[in-house]
C-alpha positions in Angstrom: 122.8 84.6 110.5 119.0 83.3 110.0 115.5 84.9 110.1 113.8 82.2 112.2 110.3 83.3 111.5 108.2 86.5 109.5 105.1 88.0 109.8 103.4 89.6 106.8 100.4 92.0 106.9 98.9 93.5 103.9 102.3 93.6 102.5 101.5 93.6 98.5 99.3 90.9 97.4 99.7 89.3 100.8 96.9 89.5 103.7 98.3 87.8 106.2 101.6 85.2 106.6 102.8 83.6 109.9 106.3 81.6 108.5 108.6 79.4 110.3 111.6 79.0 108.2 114.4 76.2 107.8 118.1 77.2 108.8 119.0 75.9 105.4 117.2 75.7 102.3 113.7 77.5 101.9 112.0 77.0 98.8 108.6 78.9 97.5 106.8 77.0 95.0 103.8 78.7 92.3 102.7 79.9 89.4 103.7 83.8 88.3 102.1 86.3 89.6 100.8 84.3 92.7 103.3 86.4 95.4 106.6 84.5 95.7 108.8 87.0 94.9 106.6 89.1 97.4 107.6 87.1 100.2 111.3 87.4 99.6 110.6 91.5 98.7 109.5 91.4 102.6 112.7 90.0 103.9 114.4 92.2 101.4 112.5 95.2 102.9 113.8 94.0 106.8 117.5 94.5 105.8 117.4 97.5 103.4 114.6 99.1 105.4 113.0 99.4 101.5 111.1 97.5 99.0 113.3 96.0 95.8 111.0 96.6 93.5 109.2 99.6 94.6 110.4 102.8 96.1 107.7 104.0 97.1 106.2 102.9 100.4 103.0 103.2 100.0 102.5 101.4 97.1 104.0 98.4 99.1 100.7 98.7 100.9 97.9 95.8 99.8 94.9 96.9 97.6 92.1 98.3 99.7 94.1 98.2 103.2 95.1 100.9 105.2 98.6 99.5 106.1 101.6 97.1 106.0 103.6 95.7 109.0 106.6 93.3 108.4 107.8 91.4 111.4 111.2 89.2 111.2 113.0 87.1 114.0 117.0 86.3 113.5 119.5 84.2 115.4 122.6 86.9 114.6 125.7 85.6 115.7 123.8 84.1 118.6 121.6 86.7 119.4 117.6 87.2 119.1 116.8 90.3 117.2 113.3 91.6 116.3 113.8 93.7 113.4 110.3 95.3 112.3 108.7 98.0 109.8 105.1 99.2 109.9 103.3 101.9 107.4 100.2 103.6 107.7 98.7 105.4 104.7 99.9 109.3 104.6 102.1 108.4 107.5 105.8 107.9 107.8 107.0 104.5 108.1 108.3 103.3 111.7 111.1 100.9 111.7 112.4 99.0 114.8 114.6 96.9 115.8 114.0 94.9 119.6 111.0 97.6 119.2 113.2 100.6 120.1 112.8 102.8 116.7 115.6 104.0 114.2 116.5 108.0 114.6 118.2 107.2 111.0 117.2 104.4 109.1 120.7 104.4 107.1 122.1 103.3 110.8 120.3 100.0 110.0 122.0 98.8 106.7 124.8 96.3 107.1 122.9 94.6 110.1 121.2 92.1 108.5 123.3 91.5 105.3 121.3 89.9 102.3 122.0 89.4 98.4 119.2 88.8 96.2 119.2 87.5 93.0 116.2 88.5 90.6 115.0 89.1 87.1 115.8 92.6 87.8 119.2 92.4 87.6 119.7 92.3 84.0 119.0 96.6 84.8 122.5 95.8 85.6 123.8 95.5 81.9 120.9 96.9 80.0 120.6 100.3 82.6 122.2 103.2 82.7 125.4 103.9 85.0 123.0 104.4 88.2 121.8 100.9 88.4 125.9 99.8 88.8 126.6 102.4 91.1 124.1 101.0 93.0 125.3 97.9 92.7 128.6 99.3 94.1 126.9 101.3 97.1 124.6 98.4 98.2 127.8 96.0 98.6 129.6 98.7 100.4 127.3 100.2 102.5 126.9 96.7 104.1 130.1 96.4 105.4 131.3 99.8 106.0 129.2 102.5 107.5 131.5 105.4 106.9 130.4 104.8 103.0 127.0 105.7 103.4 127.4 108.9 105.6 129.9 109.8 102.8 127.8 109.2 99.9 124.8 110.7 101.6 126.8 114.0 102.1 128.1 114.5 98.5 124.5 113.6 97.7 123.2 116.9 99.4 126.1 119.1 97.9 125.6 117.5 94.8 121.9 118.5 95.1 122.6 121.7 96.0 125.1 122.3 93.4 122.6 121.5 91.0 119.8 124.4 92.2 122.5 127.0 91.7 123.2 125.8 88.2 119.5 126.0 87.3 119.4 129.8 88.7 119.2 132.3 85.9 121.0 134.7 88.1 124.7 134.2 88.2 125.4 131.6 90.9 127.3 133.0 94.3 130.8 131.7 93.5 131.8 131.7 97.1 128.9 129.2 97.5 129.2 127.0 94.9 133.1 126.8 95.9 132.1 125.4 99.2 129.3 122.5 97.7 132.7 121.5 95.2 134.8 121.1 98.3 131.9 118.9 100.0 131.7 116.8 96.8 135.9 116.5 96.5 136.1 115.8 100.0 133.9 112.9 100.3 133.9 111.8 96.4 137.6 110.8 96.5 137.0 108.3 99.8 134.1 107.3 98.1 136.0 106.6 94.9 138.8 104.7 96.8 136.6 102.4 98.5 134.9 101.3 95.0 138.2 101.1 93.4 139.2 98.7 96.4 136.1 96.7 96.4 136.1 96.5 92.6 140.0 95.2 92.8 139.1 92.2 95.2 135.9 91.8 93.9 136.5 90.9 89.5 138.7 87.5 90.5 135.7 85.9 92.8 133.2 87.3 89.9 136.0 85.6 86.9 136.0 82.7 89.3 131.5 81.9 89.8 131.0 82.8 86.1 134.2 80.1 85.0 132.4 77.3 87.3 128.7 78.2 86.4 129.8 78.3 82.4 132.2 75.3 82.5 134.9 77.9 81.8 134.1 78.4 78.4 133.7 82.3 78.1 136.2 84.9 79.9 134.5 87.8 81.6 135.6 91.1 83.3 134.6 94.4 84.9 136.4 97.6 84.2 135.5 100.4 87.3 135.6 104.0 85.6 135.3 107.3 87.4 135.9 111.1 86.3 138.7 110.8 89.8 140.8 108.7 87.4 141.4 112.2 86.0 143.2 114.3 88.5 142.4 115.5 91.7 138.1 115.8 91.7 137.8 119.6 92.8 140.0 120.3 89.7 137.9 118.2 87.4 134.6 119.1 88.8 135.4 123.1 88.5 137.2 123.1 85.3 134.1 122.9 83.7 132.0 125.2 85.4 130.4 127.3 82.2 129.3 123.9 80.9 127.5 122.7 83.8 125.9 126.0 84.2 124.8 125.9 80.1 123.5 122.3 80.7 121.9 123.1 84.4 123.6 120.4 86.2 126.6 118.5 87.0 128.7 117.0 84.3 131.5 115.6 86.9 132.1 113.4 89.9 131.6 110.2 91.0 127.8 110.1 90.8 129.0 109.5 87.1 130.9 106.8 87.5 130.5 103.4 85.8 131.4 99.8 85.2 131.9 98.4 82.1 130.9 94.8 81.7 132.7 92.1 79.1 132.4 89.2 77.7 135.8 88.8 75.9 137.0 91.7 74.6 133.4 93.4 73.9 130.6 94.6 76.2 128.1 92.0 77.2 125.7 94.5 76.7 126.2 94.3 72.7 127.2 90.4 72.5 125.6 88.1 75.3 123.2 85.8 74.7 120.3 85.7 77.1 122.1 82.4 79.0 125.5 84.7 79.1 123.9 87.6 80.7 121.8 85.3 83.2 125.0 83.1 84.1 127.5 87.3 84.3 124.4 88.5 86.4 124.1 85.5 89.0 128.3 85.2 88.9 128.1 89.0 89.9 125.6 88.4 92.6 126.9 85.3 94.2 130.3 87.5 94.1 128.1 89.7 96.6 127.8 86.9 98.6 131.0 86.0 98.8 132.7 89.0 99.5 130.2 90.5 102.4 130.7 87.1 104.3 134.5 87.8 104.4 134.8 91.2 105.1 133.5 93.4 107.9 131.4 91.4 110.8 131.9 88.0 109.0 127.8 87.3 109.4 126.8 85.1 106.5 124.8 87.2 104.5 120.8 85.6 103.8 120.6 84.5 99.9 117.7 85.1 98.1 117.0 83.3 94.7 114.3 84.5 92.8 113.3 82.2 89.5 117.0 81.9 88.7 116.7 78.9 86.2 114.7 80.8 83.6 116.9 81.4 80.1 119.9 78.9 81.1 120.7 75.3 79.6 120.8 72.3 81.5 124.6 73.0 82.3 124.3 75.7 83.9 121.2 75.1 85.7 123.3 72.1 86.9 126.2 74.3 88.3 124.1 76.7 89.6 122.4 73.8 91.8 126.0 72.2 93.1 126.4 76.0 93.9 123.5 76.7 95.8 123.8 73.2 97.8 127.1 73.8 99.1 126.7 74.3 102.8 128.7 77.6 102.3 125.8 79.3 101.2 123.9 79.4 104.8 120.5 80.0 104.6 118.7 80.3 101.4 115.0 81.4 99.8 114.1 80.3 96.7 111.4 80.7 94.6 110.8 78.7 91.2 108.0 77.8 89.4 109.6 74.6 88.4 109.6 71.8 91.2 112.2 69.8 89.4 114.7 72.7 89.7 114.0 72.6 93.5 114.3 68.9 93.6 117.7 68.8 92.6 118.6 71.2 94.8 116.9 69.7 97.8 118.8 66.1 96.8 121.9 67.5 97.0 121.9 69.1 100.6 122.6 67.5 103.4 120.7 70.4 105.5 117.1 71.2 106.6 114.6 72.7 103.8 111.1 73.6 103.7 108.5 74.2 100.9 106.2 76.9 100.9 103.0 76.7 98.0 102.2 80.6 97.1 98.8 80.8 95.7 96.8 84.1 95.3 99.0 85.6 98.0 98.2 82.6 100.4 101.6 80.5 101.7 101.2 77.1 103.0 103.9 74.5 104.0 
């Protein structure tokens, strides 16, 4: 898959962008603060039909303007497809693809697979156990659709579970009974298809973070979940009188977890900045690897935002044989450094284009 071309209106700190992109390499050159990671945030908006690094809409929208459209072309498997999002202040956002509008926008993810890698990620260690899940559910969700109608239901139960806990009259037991079954029901699939994608997933992770670190450090993931105890109605009603006491649910797989090493010891507690950077990217570039094989086999888009920062000249260098291995497909980076972009550029046999990002302006 490639987005050919993107048109950017008021999205952020960008007025107005008109981009023809390279099949291969794509690279965004500029000072902080100037937009780049803006313009990858708008391609990252056209696959999850949502910004990365801001949930709310209408912040999205540029200082002083009314509105935001987003615009991609792709060449999927072939195929021309307009994919498009447009948002008006105090309006509800309309998103299209071949400009027939979504009835659900969840029917969109997996479409127009993307990973991105971004100083954000290191949520992923230092966070709490939402930001993994996540992790989890965005892989998922890509490739199997049945995931996100499942986790969207036990969403709602769980939701609703939690209102009768916070009642001061005694719950309706007959009610709550039927939100626990909702939550068993889809929280074991759920569960299973984590467990799965965990068990294929740690040896391709084990495998980027050996190559990117010269093999000097052994890493793992350990995938933990409350279903590990026994069938999850029984867990999530054995404690009832405790959820009621604290107002909301103790158990299920909305707490689930992953525990991330280095060694023997969380990474959280002994990584260096350079051995969280190198267990993040090996994590992401996992991502990569694993949506490309499974489900529709469409090369997922890679998105690379200021990578280099915090790593030593090895792993810089790894990270660049990486990234100009034709594997890959098509790529958008941003750096601030043009001799990181360089090396990159030398190495590839492919197409590439640089973009300048000043003050919200792109230029080739």
């Amino acid at each position: 898959m490639t987005l050919n071309h993107i048109t950017i209106l008021n999205y952020k700190n960008i007025k107005e962008a008109e981009l023809d992109f390279s099949p291969n390499i794509n690279c965004f050159v500029g000072s902080n603060g100037e937009g780049k990671t803006n313009v990858l945030d708008a391609i990252y908006f056209l696959s999850f039909t949502k910004s990365a690094t801001n949930a709310i809409d209408s912040q999205n929208v540029r200082h002083g303007e009314e509105f935001f459209m987003v615009q991609g072309l792709y060449d999927l498997n072939g195929n021309t497809e307009e994919v498009s999002c447009g948002l008006k202040l105090h309006q509800k956002k309309q998103f299209k693809r071949n400009k027939k509008a979504y009835k659900k926008l969840a029917e969109h993810i997996g479409l127009l697979p993307l990973i991105l890698v971004s100083p954000n990620d290191h949520e992923l260690i230092l966070g709490g156990s939402d930001e993994r899940r996540r992790f989890m559910d965005i892989v998922i969700s890509q490739y199997n659709p049945t995931y996100m109608n499942l986790l969207m239901r036990y969403n709602v139960a769980l939701q609703q579970r939690n209102i009768l806990l916070k009642q001061e009259e005694e719950p309706d037991v007959e009610i709550m009974t039927a939100y626990e079954e909702v939550m068993a029901q889809c929280g074991e699939p759920i569960y299973r298809m984590r467990n799965e994608f965990i068990t294929e997933f740690i040896p391709v992770f084990q495998d980027y973070y050996s190559r990117i670190s010269g093999d000097h450090e052994q890493v793992s993931l350990t995938y933990i979940s409350h279903c590990q105890r026994g069938p999850l109605l029984e867990v999530i009603q054995r404690d009832r009188a405790k959820d009621r006491a604290v107002g909301y649910s103790l158990h299920g797989i909305h707490k689930d977890d992953l525990t991330m090493t280095l060694g023997d010891y969380p990474i959280k507690r002994e990584g260096s900045q350079g051995q969280n950077k190198t267990y993040l990217i090996s994590l992401k570039l996992a991502q990569f690897n694993f949506l490309k094989q499974t489900g529709s086999k469409t090369t997922p888009l890679l998105l690379l935002d200021d990578i280099f920062d915090k790593l030593d000249a090895n792993r810089v260098e790894q990270i660049i044989n990486l990234a100009s291995d034709e594997a890959f497909g098509q790529i958008f980076i941003t750096d601030t450094n043009r001799e990181n972009l360089d090396r990159i550029l030398e190495r590839s046999q492919g197409d590439y284009k640089i973009f300048k990002v000043k003050d919200g302006v792109i230029t080739e």
